[in-house]
Structures are given as C-alpha cells and as structure tokens.
C-alpha positions in Angstrom: 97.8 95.1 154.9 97.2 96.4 151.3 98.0 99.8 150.5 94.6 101.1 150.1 93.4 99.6 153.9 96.7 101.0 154.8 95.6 104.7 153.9 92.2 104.0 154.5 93.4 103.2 158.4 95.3 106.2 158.4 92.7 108.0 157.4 90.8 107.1 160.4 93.7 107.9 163.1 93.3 111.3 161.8 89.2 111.5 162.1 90.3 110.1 165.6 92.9 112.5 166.3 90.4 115.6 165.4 87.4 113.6 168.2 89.6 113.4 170.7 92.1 116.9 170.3 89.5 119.0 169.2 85.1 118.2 169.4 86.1 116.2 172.8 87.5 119.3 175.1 84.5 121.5 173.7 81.8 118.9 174.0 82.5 117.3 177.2 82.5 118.8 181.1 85.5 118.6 182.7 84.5 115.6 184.7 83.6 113.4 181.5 86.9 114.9 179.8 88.6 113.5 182.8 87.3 110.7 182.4 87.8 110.6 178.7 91.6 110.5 179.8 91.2 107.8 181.4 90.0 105.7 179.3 92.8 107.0 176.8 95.2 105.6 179.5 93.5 102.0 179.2 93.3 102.3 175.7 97.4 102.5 175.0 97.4 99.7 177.0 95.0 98.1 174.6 97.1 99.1 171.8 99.9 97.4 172.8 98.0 94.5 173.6 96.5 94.2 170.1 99.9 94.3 168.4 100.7 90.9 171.3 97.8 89.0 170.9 95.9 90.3 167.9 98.8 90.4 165.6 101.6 88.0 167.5 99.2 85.4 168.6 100.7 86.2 172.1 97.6 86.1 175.3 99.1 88.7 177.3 97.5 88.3 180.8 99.9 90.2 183.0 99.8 93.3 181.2 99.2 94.6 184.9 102.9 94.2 185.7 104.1 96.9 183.3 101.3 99.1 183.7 101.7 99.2 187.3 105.5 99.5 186.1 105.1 103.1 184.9 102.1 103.9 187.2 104.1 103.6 190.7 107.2 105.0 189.2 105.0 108.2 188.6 103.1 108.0 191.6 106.8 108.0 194.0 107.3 110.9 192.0 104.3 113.3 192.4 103.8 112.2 195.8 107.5 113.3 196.6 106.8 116.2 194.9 103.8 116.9 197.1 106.1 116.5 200.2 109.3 118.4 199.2 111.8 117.6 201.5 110.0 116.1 204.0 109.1 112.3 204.6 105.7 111.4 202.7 102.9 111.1 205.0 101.9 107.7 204.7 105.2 106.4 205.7 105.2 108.8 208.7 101.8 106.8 210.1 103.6 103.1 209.7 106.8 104.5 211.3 107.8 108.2 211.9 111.9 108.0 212.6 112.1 105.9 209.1 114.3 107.4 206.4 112.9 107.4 203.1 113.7 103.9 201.3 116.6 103.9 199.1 114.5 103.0 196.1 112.3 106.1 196.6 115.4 108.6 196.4 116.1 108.7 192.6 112.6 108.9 192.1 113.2 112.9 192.8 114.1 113.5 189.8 111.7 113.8 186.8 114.3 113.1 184.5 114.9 109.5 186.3 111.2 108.9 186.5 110.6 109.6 182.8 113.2 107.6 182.2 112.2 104.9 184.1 108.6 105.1 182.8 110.3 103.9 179.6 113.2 101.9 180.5 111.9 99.5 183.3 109.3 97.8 180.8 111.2 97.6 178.6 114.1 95.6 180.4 111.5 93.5 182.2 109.8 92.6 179.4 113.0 91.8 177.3 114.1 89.4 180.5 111.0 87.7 180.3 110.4 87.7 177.0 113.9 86.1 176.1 113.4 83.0 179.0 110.0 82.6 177.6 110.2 83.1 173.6 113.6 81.0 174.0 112.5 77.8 175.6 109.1 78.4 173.2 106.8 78.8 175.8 103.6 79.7 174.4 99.4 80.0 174.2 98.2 78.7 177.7 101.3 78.3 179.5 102.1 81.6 178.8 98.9 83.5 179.3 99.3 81.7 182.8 102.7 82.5 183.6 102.5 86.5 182.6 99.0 86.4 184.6 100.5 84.3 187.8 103.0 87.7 187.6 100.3 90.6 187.8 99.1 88.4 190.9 102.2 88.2 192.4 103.0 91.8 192.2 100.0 92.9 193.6 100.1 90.6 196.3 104.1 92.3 196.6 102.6 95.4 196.7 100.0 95.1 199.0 102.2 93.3 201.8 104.7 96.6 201.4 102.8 99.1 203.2 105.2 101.8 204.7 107.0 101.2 201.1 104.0 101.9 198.7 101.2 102.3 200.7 99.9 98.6 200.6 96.1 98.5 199.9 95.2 101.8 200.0 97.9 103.1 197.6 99.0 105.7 196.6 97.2 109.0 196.3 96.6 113.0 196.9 98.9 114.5 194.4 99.2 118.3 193.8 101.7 118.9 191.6 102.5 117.4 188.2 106.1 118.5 187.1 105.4 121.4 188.7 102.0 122.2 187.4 99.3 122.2 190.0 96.9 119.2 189.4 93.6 121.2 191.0 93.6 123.5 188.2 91.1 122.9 185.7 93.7 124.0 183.2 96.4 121.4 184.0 93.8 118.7 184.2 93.0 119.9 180.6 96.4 119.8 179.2 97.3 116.0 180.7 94.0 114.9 179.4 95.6 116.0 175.9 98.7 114.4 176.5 97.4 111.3 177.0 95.1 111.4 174.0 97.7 112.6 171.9 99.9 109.9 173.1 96.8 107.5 172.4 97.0 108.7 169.1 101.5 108.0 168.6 100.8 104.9 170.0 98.0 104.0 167.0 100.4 105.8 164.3 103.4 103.6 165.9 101.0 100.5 165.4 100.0 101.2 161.9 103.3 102.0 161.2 104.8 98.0 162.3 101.3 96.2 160.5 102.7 97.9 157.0 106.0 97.3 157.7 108.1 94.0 157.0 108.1 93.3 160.9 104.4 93.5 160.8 104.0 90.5 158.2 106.6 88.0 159.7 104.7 88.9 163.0 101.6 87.9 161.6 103.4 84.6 159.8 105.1 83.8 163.1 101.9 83.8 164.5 100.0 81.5 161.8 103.0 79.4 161.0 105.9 79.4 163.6 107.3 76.5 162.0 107.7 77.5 158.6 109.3 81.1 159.7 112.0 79.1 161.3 112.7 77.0 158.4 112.7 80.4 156.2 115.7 81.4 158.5 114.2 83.8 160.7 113.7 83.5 165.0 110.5 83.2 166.0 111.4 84.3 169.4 113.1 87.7 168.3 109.8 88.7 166.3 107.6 87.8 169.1 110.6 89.5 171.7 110.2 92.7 169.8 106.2 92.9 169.7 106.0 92.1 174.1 108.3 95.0 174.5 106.7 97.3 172.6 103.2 96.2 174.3 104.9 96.4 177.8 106.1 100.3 176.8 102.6 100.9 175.7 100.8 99.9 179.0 103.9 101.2 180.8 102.7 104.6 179.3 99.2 104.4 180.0 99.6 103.1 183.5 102.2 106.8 184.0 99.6 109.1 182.7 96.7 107.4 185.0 98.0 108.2 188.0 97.8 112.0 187.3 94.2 112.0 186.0 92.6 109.7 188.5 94.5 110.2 191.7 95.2 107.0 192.7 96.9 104.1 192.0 96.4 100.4 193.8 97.1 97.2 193.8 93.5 96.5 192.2 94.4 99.0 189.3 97.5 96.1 188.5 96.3 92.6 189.7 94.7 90.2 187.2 91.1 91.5 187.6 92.8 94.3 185.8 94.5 92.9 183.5 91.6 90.7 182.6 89.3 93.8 181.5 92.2 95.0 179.3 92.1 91.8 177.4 88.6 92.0 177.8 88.3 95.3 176.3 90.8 94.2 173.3 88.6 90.9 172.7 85.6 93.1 172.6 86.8 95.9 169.9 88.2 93.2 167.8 92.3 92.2 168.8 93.3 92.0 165.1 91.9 95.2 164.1 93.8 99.0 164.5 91.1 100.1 166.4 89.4 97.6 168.3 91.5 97.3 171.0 91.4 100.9 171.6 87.6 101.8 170.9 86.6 98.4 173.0 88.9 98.9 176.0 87.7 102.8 176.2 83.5 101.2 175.7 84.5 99.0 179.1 86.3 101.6 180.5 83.0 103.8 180.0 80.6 100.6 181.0 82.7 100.5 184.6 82.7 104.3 185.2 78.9 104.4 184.3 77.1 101.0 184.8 79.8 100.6 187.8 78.4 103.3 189.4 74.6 102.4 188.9 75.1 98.8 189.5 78.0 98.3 191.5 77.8 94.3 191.9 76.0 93.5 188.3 78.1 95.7 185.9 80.6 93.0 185.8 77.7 90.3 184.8 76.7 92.7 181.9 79.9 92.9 180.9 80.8 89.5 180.7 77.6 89.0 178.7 78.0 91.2 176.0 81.7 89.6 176.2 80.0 85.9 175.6 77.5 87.5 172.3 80.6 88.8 170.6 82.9 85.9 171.4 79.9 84.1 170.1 78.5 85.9 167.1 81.8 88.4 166.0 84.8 86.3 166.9 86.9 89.3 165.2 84.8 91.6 167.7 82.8 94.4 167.3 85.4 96.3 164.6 84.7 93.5 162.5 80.3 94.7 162.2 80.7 97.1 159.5 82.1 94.4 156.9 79.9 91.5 157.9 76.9 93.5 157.5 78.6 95.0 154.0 78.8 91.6 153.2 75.3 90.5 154.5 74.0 93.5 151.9 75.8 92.1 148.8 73.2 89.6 146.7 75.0 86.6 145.1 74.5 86.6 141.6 71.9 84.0 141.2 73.1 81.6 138.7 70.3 79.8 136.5 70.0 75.6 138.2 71.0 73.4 135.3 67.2 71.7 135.6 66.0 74.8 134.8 68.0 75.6 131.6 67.6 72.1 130.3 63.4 72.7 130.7 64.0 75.8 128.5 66.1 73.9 126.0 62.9 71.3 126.0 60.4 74.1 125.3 62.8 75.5 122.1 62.5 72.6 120.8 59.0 71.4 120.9 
C-alpha cells in the first residue's frame, strides 16, 4: 500500500466513522438504527474475513464457528442475567430437577464472558490454524474443512436442546451488563458500540496492510514458495491473519446477540457463513472497505428484500453475486477506478502509414 492510498484510506475510516457515530443516530428511526447495528455486527465479521481471503488468499467458509463462538458465550450470559439465581426457563421445560450445566456456571461472570469472547477464538483458531497451515492445507481443501466445521457445530448445537436451546435458541434478554435492553437509550448506546468497534476493527486492518506483516501476507499469498525460500514460514503469516479473522467475527457474533435478540443455529451454520463470504466477494475482498460496505448491502438486501420476498431474495442475491463475479472480479469497491480508467483517452499516437503519406506530400 503506497503512502498516499495509505492516507487516502484513512481518510475514509474517518468519513465513515462521522456516517455511522454521528448523521446515522440522527437520521435513522430507532428500528433502522437497530438494524444499522446489525449489520455492523456482520460487517466485523467481514473485516476479518477480507484480511483471510482478500489479503492471505485463505477461503474462510466456517467463519460461523467463531462467530457463534462469541455469540453463545454472550447469549449464556444475558440470559443468566435475565434469570438471577434461578434455573433459565428453557431448561426448566426439557427437565425441571436439572442443575444448571457446569459449562453455564462461569458464564455468571461478565468478566469471564468478556474474556471468553476474546480468548476462545482465538485458541480455536490457533489449534486449527497450526494442524492446517502446518501440514499446508490449503484453497479447496481448506475452504471445505473450515465449512464441514460451521456444519458440524450447528448440527452440535441443535441436538443440545436443554443445553442451548437446540433450534429455537436462545432468546428474551433484558439486561445487558446491567443495562436494561427495552430502553430506547441502551439500544442506542450498543448500536454505538458496535459501530465504533466496526470502525477499530477497519483502523486495526489498515494498520497490518501498511505494515511489514501486511506485505509478506500478501507475498505468501501470491508466492508461497518463494517466502519460504526467503526464510520466512508461510504457515505463521497465514496462522496470524485466521486469528485475527476469528477475533473479528467472534466480536461481531457477541454484539449480535444484544441487538437482535436471538441467536440460532441458522445464525452459525454454513448458510451463514456463506453470505458473509458472499457479502466480502460482493464489496470487493482485497479492498479496506468492501468487505464491510458489501456484507452490510446483503445484510440490508435480507432485512428488506427478505421481508418482501421471503423465498426469491436469495435468487436476487445470488444474481447480482454472478454480474459482479462476472464483470468486477475485485467487486463493487473496485467501480470507481474502472470507470476513472474508462474516462481517461489514450493518447492517440499518429499510424506509421499515415506519417509516411505526409512525408510523400512534402515532398512532391
């Protein structure tokens, strides 16, 4: 990244940052703002997914796994909140004399979960990574492997229904650290949370592209060999770049749960984790803010078009996916400079048939 793209993208975090922190909240309703958070949520995830894929060559297809990573370890918190001492009321349906799992206990304790929300992504991801990166696992295999694990944990998840809720979830939280979650207020201040972590997570970003990491990143990713003949491991660069991605969706999938409600097993599996990539592919994966701007356009095309067209959303979607594939393989993010370049006129350069005619009539 050159130093004046470098500026130039910083430039834009903070015309982002002013959208989101400041004309958002006095534009919007409080049901679009809402859902504005929302789609901030996806679009960490999306961050972190750019820096994989866009910038480590790495199709990360079970990004599910760590979101749902940091959205049930919030959710066993606020709903224990909800029930203070007593037995959450879900369980009590499947089987009233049951104590509380063991799992469930630390999960009491905001510190823990806030810790967790951080730490189990981050130590799944370095497991996996390692086994993967190691034995140089890579493109399809591993796009296939990390998606075969968001199906596997959803499946996990919905056979465990006294333990998380199975199918249905979990849901109806009132309190958020102790702030209660029907007040318009609250709802206002995790919406800027989430944006505001949105926009760490893009100054984090920028930050690695600049950096030294960001450029062997981007060689390991064009020319794997030759950064291990330079002395350098491949699988330590591309180690570093997953964890950071799992961290980000872990993040996004924690600060979901509190501004829509609900979190299930179809929030995680690979439907999911498909319209993140989706979403990344769209906005343009190589790009700062593609990822971002195109996972927040499909999570606005399922919120709205979802809505209207319940069953054809999905076929619009994978449409528009198919024209940019087609015609803006860097996606959308990469318009702008294709039609800057489409506006430029080549200097037209005189034909040598046409100079050696004028020499001809010079000299008759």
């Amino acid at each position: 990244m050159t130093k004046s793209k470098s500026w130039l993208s910083l430039s834009g975090i903070g015309v982002f940052a002013v959208l989101l922190l400041a004309v958002a909240p006095l534009m919007l309703t409080d049901h679009w703002l809402n859902n504005l958070g929302k789609y901030c949520c996806w679009a960490i995830a999306a961050v972190g997914i750019g820096l994989a894929w866009g910038r480590g060559g790495m199709l990360v297809m079970g990004q599910g796994v760590f979101f749902a990573l940091g959205a049930y370890s919030m959710a066993m918190h606020l709903t224990l909140e909800t029930a203070g001492d007593r037995i959450p009321g879900f369980m009590v349906l499947y089987d009233p004399l049951a104590p509380l799992p063991m799992f469930w206990e630390p999960f009491r304790s905001a510190t823990f979960t806030l810790l967790a929300i951080v730490l189990l992504p981050v130590i799944v991801a370095g497991i996996l990574g390692y086994a993967l990166f190691k034995r140089r696992v890579k493109g399809a295999y591993f796009a296939i492997l990390t998606q075969a694990l968001a199906v596997a944990l959803a499946v996990l998840i919905s056979s465990t229904i006294r333990e998380t809720g199975g199918d249905t979830g979990l849901s109806d939280f009132k309190y958020f650290f102790g702030f209660v979650l029907n007040d318009p207020a609250n709802k206002a201040m995790v919406y800027f949370i989430a944006a505001a972590l949105l926009i760490v997570c893009l100054l984090a970003v920028w930050q690695l592209y600049r950096s030294r990491f960001g450029e062997l990143l981007v060689a390991t990713r064009d020319a794997e060999e030759r950064v291990r003949f330079l002395g350098y491991d491949p699988a330590n660069v591309k180690l570093v770049a997953f964890i950071v991605s799992a961290l980000m969706a872990s993040i996004g999938g924690a600060l979901f749960v509190p501004i829509v409600g609900i979190i299930t097993p179809a929030e995680i599996g690979a439907a999911a984790s498909i319209l993140m990539i989706a979403g990344v592919a769209f906005g343009g994966r190589a790009s700062l803010f593609g990822p971002a701007l195109g996972a927040m356009a499909v999570g606005w095309g399922q919120s709205s078009l979802g809505s209207t067209w319940p069953e054809g959303w999905t076929y619009i979607l994978g449409l528009l996916f198919i024209v940019v594939v087609l015609f803006l393989p860097n996606g959308l993010s990469s318009l702008p400079a294709r039609l800057a370049a489409a506006r430029r006129k080549p200097d037209v350069q005189p034909t040598p048939v046409i100079v050696a005619a004028e020499l001809e009539e010079v000299r008759s």
